[in-house]
N, C-alpha and C positions, 0 to 999 in steps of 0.2 A: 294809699299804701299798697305795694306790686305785692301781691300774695297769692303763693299754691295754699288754693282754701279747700279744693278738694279731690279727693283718689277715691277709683271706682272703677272695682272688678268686677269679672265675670260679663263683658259688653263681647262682639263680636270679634273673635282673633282675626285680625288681617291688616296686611303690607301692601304697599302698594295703591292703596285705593285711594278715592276721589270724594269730597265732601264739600256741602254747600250747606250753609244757615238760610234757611227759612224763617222769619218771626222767632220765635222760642225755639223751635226745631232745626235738628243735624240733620241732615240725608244723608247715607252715607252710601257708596258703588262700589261693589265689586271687592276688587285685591285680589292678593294671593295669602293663602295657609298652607304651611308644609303638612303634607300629609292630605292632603284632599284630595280629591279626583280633578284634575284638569287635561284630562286625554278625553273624557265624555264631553262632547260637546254643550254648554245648558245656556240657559238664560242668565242674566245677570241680577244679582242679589243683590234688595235697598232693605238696607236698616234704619230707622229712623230713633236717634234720641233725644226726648222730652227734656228741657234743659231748666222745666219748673219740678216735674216729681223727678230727677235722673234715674228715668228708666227707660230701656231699649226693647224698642221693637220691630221686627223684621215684617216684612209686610209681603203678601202671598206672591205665589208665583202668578203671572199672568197668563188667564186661558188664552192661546192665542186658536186662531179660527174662528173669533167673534169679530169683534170689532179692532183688534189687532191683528195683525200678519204677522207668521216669524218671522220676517224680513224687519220689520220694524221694531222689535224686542231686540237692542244688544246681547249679544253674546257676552259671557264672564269673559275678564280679562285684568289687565293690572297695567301701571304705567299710563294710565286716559287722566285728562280733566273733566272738573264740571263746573261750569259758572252760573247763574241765575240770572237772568232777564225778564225784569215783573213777575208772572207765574211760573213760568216756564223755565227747565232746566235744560240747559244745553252738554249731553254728552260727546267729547269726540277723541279720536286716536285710543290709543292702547294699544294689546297685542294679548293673545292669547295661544296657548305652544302649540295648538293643534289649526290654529286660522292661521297665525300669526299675525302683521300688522292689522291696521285698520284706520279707514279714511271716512269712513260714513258718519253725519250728521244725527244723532240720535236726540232728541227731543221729551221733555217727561213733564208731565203737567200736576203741578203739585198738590192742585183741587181734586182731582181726577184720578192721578195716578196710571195715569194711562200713559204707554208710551207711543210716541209717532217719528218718521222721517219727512220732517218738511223738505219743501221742492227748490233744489238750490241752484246755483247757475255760479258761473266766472271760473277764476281761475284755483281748484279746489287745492289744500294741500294734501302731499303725496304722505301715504301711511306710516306713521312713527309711534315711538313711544315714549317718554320720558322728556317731553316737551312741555314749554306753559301756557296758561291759559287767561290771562283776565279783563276785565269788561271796563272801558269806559262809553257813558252814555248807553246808546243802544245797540253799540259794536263789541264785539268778542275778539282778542289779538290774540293769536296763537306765534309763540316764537320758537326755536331751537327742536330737541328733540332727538334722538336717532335714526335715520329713515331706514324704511328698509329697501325699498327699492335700490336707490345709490348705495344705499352699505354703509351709511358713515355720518358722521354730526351734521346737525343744520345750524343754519346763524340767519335762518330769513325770517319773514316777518310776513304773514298770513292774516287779514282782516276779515270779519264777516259781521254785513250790517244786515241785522235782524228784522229791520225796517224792509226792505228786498229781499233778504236772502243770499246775499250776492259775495262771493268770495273777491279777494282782492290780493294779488301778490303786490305790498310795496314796495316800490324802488326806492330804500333810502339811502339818503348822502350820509354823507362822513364816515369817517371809521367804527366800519361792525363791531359790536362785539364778537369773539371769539366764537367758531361753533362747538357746541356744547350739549346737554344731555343733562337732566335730572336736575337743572338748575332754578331758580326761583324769576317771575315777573311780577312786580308788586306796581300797579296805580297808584299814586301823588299827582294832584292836580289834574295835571294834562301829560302829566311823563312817565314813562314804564320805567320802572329801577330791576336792574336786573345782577342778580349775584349768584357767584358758585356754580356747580355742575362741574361735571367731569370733560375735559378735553382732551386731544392729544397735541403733545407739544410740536409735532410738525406740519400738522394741518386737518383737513375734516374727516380722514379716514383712518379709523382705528390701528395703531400699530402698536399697541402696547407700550406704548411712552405715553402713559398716563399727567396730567396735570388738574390741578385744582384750585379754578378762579378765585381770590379774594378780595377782587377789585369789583368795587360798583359801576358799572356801564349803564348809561342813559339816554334813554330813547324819547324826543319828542314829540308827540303825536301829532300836533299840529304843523309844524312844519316837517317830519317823515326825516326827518334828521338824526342821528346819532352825535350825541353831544362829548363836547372835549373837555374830561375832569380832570381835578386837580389830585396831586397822590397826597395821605393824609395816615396817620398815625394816632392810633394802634388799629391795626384792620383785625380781623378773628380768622380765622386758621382758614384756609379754601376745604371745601368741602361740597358735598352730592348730599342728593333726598334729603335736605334739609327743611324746616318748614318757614314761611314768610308771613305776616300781614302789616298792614298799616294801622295806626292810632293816632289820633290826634294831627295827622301831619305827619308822624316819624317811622321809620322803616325799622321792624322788629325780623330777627332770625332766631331760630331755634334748631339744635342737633345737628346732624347731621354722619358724614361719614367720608372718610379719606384716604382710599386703598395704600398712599405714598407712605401715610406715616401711619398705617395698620391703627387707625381710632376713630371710635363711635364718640357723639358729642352730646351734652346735654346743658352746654352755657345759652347766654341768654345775651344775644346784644341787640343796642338802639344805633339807628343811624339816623342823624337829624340831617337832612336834603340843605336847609339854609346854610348849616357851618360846614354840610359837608366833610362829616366826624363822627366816627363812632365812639360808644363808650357799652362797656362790661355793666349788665344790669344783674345786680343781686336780688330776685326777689327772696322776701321770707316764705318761712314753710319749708319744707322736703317736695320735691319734682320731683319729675319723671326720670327712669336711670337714661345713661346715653343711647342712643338708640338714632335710626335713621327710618325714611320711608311712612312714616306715621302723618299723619291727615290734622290739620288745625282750623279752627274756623272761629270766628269772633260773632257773640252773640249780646248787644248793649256793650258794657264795660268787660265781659270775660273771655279768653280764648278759651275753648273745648279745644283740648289734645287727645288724640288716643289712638291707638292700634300701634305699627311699629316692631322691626324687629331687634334684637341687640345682643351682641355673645354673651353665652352662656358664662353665670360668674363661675363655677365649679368646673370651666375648661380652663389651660391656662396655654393652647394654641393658637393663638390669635385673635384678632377679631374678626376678622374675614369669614372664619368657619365655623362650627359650633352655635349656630344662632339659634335664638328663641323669639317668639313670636307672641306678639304682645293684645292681650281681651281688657287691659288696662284703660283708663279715659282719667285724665288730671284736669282741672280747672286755675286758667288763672286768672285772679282777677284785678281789673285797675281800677277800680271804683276809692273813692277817697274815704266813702263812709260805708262799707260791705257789712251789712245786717245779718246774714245767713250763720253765721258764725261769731262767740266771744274773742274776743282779742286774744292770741296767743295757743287758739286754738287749732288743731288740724286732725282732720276727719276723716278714717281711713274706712272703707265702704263697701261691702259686696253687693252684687245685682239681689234686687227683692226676692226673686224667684228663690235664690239658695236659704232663704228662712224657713222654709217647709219644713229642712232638718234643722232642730236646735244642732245637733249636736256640731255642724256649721257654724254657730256664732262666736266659737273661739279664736274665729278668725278675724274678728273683727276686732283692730286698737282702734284707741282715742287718745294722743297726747293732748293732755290738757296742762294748759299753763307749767309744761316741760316735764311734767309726769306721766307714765302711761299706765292705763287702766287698761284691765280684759275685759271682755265684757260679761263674764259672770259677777265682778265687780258694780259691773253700772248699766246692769239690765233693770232693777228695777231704779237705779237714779233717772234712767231715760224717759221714764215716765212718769216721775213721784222725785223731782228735783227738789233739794233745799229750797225755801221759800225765800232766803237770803238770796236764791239766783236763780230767779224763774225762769230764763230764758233758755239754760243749756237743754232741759232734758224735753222742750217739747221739739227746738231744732234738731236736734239727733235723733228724736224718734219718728219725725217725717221726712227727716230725708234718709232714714235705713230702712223705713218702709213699715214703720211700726205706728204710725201714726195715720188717721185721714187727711185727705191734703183740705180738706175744711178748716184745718186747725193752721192752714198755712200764714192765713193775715196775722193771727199773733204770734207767730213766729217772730217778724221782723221787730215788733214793740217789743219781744220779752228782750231779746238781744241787744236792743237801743240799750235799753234799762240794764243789761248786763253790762253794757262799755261804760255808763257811767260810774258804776259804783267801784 
């Protein structure tokens, strides 16, 4: 059953940035926050979220002058990838307002945490941002993007095998996809699916004749070919900073954003690659509101969503302006039988840290089975549940941070025992 199982405030505000699953863990790089300092030059910042207690944590700056060089620590910046290659994470592109672009290899070692620039050779691509990034085998494929050097969208296709090191501009046949910006490349198989970004409709350089792809374009890796689709019905609106991954076989979109028709998105579609067809997925639960530029990642059966920015509800100037900036993280999960929670429940969450103050926990709902409780109500049910339903109040009280995560293994049995009865 597709269900938002869970919301969770107070994580790191930022847009733009880059996240990769580790095991149980998020990594998360960089972005941008209105309001920060980005005219001082810094280092770039990794959050990592534990995706068994959900809780975040930022992890130190690095001394550089030991065994790192600033040369080898990225700079903050927004608009970069990250993919994962066995241990190691591969940072590259972005742009930050005071460097601007960037073309360099950054490298982060997830045992270690150290960062490095491995020794690269061939044909490197030229600095952008808003380009994608994803891995099959032990190659990295960077596509699209906006460069800065040229000035204007790209539509090439940039390999790098990990095994060498070694860049590779493809020559591929058939018809390009469009050049584009901020669009999505998802791996299936052996073929990169690619949707949405922003274009312009007369060719790769910006002239404010904005477009927005709604068509899937497919690229085969193995043969470096760009394949010929078939058109199909109902497609989902074209749209930018949207988020992608795969399941099962099928190509998932979330959000997004479409200067044309002034709307932020927060629908949910499947694209199944065999029929070659989308379809509108309703999960249960309350999501994330519409919003664009926010970071997803799939951990086992669940997507971690979060960061993301989205107009303000109390503007009524558009969406374009007015944005707020999102320290929000939603869960969704496809698991068939999700234990962490009773059936019909949804779990709305602040970061542990803000328990210090009680006077913080009125912040906290709980719809339960279509009613909602404050939590002066079901402070002490969290820990002293009806015996008729042992399950609710030890799960909400380990994962609000009220419980030891010792008490985690009967978490899962009380909740078994909660869906039967």
């Amino acid at each position: 059953m597709l269900r938002w199982s869970v919301h969770l405030e107070g994580g790191p505000r930022r847009v733009n940035h880059a996240a990769v699953a580790v095991g149980h863990k998020v990594y998360s790089f960089g972005g941008y926050c209105s309001g920060e300092d980005y005219e001082t030059l810094r280092q770039i910042d990794v959050h990592v979220f534990n995706t068994v207690s959900l809780r975040w944590m930022k992890l130190p700056p690095v001394r550089t002058g030991g065994h790192e060089r600033v040369c080898e620590v990225p700079y903050m910046r927004y608009g970069h990838t990250a993919v994962l290659l066995d241990d190691i994470i591969y940072l590259w592109g972005g742009r930050n307002d005071t460097e601007g672009a960037c073309n360099v290899l950054y490298a982060f070692d997830v045992n270690t945490h150290r960062w490095f620039t491995p020794k690269i050779s061939g044909t490197v691509p030229g600095a952008r941002d808003g380009h994608s990034a994803c891995v099959l085998r032990k190659s990295m494929y960077i596509f699209g993007g906006y460069e800065q050097l040229a000035d204007c969208f790209s539509n090439d296709i940039h390999k790098l095998d990990t095994t060498t090191m070694v860049w590779t501009l493809i020559n591929a046949r058939g018809t390009p996809a469009r050049w584009r910006d901020f669009h999505s490349a998802t791996i299936i198989g052996t073929k990169m699916f690619v949707f949405g970004g922003r274009a312009d409709r007369f060719g790769p350089f910006h002239s404010n004749n904005e477009i927005y792809c709604n068509k899937i374009k497919v690229f085969d890796t193995e043969t470096n070919c760009w394949l010929s689709t078939p058109s199909t019905q109902p497609l989902p609106e074209g749209r930018r900073s949207h988020s992608a991954f795969s399941y099962n076989g099928e190509l998932y979109i979330f959000g997004g954003y479409n200067a044309r028709l002034d709307r932020h998105f927060n629908d949910l579609w499947k694209f199944n690659p065999e029929a070659f067809s989308w379809k509108k997925v309703e999960p249960k639960g309350k999501g994330p509101c519409p919003r664009r530029r926010q970071c997803c990642c799939m951990v086992g059966d669940r997507i971690i969503l979060f960061g993301g920015t989205s107009p303000c509800p109390e503007q009524g100037m558009g969406d374009e302006f007015n944005l707020m900036d999102h320290s929000d993280l939603y869960i969704l999960d496809f698991s068939k039988y999700p234990c962490h929670y009773p059936p019909d429940t949804q779990v709305t969450m602040y970061h542990p840290s803000i328990f210090s103050h009680l006077a913080q926990l009125n912040k906290i709902s709980v719809n339960l089975c279509n009613k909602c409780y404050s939590t002066s109500t079901l402070l002490t049910a969290l820990l002293h549940f009806s015996p008729s339903k042992p399950g609710l109040g030890p799960a909400l009280g380990y994962h609000m941070g009220l419980l030891p995560s010792h008490r985690q293994p009967n978490i899962a049995m009380s909740c078994q025992q909660w869906g039967s009865r």
